[in-house]
C-alpha positions as CSV (number, residue, x, y, z in Angstrom):
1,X,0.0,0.0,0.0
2,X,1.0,3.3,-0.9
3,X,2.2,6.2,1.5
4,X,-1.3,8.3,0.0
5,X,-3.6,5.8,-0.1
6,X,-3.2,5.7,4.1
7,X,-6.1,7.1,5.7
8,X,-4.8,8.8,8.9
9,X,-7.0,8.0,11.9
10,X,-8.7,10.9,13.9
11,X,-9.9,8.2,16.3
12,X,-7.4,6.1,17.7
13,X,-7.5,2.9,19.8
14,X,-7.9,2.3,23.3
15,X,-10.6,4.7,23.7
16,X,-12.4,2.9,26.0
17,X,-16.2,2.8,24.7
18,X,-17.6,-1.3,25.4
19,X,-16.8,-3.6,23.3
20,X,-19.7,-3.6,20.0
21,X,-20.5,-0.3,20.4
22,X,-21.7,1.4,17.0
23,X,-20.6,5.0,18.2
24,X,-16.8,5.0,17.7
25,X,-18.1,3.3,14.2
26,X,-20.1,6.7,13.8
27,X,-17.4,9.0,14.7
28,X,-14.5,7.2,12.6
29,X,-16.9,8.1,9.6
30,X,-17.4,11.5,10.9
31,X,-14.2,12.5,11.3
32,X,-12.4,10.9,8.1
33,X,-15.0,12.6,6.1
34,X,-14.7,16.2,8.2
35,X,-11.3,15.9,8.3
36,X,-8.5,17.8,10.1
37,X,-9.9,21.2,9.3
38,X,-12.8,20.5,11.9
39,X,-13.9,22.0,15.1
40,X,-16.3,19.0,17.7
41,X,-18.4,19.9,20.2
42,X,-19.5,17.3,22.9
43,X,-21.5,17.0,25.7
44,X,-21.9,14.5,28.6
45,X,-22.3,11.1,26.7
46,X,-20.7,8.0,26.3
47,X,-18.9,9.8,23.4
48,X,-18.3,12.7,25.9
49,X,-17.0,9.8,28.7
50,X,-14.4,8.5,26.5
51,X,-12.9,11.4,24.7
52,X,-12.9,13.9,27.3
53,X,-11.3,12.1,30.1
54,X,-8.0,13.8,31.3
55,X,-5.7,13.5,30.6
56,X,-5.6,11.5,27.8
57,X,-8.0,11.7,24.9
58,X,-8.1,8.9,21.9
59,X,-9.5,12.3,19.4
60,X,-7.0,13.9,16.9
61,X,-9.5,16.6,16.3
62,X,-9.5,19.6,17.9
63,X,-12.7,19.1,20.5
64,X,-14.3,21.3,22.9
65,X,-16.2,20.7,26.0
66,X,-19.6,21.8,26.7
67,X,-22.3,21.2,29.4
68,X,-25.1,18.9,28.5
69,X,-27.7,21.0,27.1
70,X,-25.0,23.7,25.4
71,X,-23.9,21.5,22.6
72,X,-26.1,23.3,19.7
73,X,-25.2,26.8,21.7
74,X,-21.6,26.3,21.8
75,X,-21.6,24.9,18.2
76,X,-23.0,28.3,17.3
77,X,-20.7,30.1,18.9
78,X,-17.6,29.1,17.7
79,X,-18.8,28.9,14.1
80,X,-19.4,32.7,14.8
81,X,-16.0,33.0,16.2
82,X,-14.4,31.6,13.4
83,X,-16.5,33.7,10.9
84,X,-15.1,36.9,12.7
85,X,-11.2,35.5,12.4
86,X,-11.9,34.9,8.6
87,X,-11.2,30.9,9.1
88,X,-14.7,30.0,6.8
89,X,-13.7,26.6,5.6
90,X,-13.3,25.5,8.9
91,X,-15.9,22.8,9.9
92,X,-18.2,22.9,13.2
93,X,-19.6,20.0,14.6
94,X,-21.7,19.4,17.4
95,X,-22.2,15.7,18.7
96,X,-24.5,14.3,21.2
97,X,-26.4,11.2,22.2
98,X,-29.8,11.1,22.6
99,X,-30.3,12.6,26.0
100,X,-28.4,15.7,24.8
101,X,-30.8,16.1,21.9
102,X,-34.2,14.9,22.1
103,X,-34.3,16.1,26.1
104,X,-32.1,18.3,27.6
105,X,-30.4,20.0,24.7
106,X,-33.3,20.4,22.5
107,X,-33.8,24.2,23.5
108,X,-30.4,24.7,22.5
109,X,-30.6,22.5,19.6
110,X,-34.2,24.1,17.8
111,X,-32.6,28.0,18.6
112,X,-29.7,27.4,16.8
113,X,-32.0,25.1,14.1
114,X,-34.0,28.5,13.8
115,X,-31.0,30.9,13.4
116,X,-30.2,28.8,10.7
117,X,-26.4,28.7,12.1
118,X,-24.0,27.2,9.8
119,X,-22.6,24.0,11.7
120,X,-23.4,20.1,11.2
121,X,-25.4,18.6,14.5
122,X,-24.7,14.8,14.2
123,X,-26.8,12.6,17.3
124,X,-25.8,9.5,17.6
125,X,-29.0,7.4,18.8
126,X,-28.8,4.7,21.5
127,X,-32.3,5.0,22.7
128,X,-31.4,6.0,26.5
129,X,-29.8,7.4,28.9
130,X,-26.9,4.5,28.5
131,X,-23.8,6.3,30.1
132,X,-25.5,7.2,33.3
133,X,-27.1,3.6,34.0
134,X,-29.5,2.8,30.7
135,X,-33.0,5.2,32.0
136,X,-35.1,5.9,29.2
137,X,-35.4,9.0,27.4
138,X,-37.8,10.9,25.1
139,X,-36.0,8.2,22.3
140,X,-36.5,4.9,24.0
141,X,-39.0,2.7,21.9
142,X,-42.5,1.9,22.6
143,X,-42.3,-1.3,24.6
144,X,-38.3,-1.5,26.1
145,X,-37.3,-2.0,28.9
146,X,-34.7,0.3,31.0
147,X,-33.9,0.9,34.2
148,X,-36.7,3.3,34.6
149,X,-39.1,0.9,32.8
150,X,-39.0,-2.1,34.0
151,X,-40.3,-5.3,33.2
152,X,-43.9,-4.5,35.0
153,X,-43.8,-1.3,33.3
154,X,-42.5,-0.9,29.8
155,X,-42.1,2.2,28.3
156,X,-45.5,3.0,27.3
157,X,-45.1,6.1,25.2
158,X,-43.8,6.2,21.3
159,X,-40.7,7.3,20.4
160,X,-39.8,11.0,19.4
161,X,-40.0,12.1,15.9
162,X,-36.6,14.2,16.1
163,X,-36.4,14.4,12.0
164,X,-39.7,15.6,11.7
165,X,-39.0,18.5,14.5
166,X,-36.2,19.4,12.9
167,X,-38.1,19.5,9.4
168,X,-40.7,21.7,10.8
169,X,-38.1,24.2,11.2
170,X,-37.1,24.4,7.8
171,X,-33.4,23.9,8.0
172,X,-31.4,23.6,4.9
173,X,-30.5,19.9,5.4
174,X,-31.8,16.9,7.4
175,X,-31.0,12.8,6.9
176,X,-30.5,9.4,8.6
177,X,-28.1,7.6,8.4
178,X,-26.8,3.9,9.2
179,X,-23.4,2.4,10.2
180,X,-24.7,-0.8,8.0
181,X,-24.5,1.4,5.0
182,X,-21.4,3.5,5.0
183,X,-21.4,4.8,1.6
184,X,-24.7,6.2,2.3
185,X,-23.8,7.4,5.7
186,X,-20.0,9.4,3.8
187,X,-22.3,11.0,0.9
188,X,-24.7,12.3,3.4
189,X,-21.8,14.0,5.6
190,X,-20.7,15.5,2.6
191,X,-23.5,16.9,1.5
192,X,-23.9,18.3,4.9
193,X,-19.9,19.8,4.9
194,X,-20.7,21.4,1.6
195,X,-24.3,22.9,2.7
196,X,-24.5,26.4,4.1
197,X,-26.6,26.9,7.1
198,X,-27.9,24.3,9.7
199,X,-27.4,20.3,8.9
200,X,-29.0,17.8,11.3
201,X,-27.4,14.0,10.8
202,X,-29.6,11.4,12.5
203,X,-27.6,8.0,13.2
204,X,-28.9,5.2,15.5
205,X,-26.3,3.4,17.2
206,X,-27.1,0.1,18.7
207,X,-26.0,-0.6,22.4
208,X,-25.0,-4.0,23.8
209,X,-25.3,-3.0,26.7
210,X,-28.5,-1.4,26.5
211,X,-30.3,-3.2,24.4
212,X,-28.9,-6.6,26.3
213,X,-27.8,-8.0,22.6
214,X,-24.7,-9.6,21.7
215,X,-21.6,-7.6,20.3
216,X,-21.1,-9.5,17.4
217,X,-24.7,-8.4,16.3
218,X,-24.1,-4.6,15.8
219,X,-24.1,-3.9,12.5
220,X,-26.8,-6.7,12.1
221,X,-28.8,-4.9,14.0
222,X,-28.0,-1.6,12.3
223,X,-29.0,-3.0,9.4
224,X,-32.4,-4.9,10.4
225,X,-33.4,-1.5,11.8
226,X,-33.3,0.0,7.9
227,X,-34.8,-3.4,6.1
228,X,-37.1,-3.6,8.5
229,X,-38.6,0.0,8.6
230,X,-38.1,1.2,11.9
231,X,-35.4,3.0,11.0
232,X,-35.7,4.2,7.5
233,X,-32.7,5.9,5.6
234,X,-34.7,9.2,4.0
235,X,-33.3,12.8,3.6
236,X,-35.0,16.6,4.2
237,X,-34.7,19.7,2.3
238,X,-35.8,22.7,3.2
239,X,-38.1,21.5,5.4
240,X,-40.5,20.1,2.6
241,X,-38.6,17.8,0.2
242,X,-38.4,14.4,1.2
243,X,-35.7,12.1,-0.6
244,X,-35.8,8.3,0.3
245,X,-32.2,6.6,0.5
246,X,-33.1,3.1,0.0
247,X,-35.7,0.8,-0.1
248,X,-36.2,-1.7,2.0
249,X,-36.9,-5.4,2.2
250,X,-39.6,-5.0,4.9
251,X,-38.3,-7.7,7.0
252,X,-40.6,-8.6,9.9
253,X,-39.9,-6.4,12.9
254,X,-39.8,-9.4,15.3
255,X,-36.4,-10.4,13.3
256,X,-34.8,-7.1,14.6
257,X,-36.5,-7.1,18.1
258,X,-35.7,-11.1,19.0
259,X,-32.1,-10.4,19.2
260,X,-32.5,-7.4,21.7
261,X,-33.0,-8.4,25.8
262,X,-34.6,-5.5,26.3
263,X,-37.5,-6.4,24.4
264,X,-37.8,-9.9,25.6
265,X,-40.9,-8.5,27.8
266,X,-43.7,-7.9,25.5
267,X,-46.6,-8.9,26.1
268,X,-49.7,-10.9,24.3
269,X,-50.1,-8.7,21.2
270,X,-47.3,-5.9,21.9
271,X,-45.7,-7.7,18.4
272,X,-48.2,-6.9,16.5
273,X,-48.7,-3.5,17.3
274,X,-45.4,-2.2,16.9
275,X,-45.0,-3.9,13.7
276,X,-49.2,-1.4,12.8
277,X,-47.0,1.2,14.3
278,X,-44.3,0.9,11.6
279,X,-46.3,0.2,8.4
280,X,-48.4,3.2,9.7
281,X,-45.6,5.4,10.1
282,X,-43.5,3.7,6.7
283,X,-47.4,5.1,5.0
284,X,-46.4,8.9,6.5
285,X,-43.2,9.0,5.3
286,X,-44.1,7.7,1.6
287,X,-46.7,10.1,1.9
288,X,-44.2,12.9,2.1
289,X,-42.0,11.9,-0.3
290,X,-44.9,11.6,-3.0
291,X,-45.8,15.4,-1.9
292,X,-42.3,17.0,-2.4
């Protein structure tokens, strides 16, 4: 192998995240497709955990440290810094999980949506509150257990639409993407590096942990999530103009949920109705797509 056909890590080992975890996945495509040039924001995470512990950190990107509901306002912030010093092409990124978006930083997150400020906000989806002891949050599924729901009391509300609140305010870019589809996942941070204004990246990352599955099944999972609808792979412009990435198989959600612990608990006809609950909202987003 050639000297330029190396591709220099910005994420290097020993960084501590559990074994099978899809996140460092997310950030290695993040950052070879950023590059150097690139400014990260984090928050308190299990991204936050493993790359901000002094004093060593496994990030060669310059990263800065913000509290957990700041990510979106810090993000702004130095993107305006760096406007004022003339340094344009530099990128700004602002990472969190899903406790730092759909909860606690999503004041911060839809102000800076509706400034249209010019930075790429990449969450990384786990469905809970993983690095503080797996509670749910406003992203935990209909139907899975956490600390916080247990067995006798399964999360019992449906899962936040963040896509579509970020649609509704009309940013220039919105998408999904999918560690089981990489090239997918690289052509949709590009497009978001080369868009001016505010980008919104959607990934879900499947926990071992968390969703009490083994590590060997991570991209499997990743993948059964798309085929099987739950987690579609679309993209938003402008609010209005919905793209579709890929179409799936429409595999049978029970083949993505039987390899998961934390869904082991469903009851008499709890199957069936998340699989209405997909088809039903698979309908809305064709829907959409047919409009635009």
């Amino acid at each position: 192998m050639k000297a330029k056909d190396l591709v220099e890590e910005y994420l290097i080992s020993g960084h501590g995240a559990c074994p099978g975890c899809a996140m460092p996945v997310i950030m290695r495509h993040v950052y070879h497709t950023l590059g150097q040039n690139t400014i990260s924001v984090l928050t308190a995470s299990c991204l936050g955990t493993i790359v901000l512990t002094y004093p060593f950190s496994p990030t060669q990107i310059a990263t800065y440290s913000t509290p957990f509901a700041s990510a979106a306002a810090a993000a702004s912030g130095i993107k305006a810094a760096l406007d004022m010093k003339g340094h344009t092409q530099t990128t700004v990124v602002a990472i969190a999980g899903d406790g730092g978006t759909f909860d606690i930083g999503l004041q911060a997150l839809s102000a800076a949506a509706e400034r249209n400020d010019d930075f790429i906000y990449i969450c990384y989806d786990n469905e809970a509150y993983m690095n503080t002891g797996i509670q749910r949050s406003s992203a935990t599924p209909w139907g899975a257990w956490t600390t916080t729901t247990p067995p006798a009391n399964l999360k019992n509300q449906p899962k936040k639409d963040i896509v579509e609140i970020m649609a509704a305010h009309r940013v220039p870019y919105a998408a999904t993407a999918s560690i089981a589809y990489p090239e997918d996942f690289i052509r949709k941070l590009q497009k978001a590096r080369d868009t001016r204004g505010f980008k919104f990246l959607y990934a879900l990352s499947p926990c071992p942990v968390g969703w009490r599955f083994s590590s060997q099944n991570t991209i499997r999972l990743a993948r059964l999530a798309v085929q099987s609808k739950i987690f579609p792979l679309y993209e938003v412009e402008n609010g209005d103009r919905y793209i579709l990435s890929m179409e799936p198989d429409g595999v049978p959600v029970n083949e993505y949920l039987e390899l998961q612990g934390r869904f082991s608990f469903l009851r008499e006809g709890d199957l069936e109705r998340i699989q209405e609950n997909v088809e039903r909202e698979w309908d809305r987003l064709m829907r959409r797509i047919e409009v635009s």
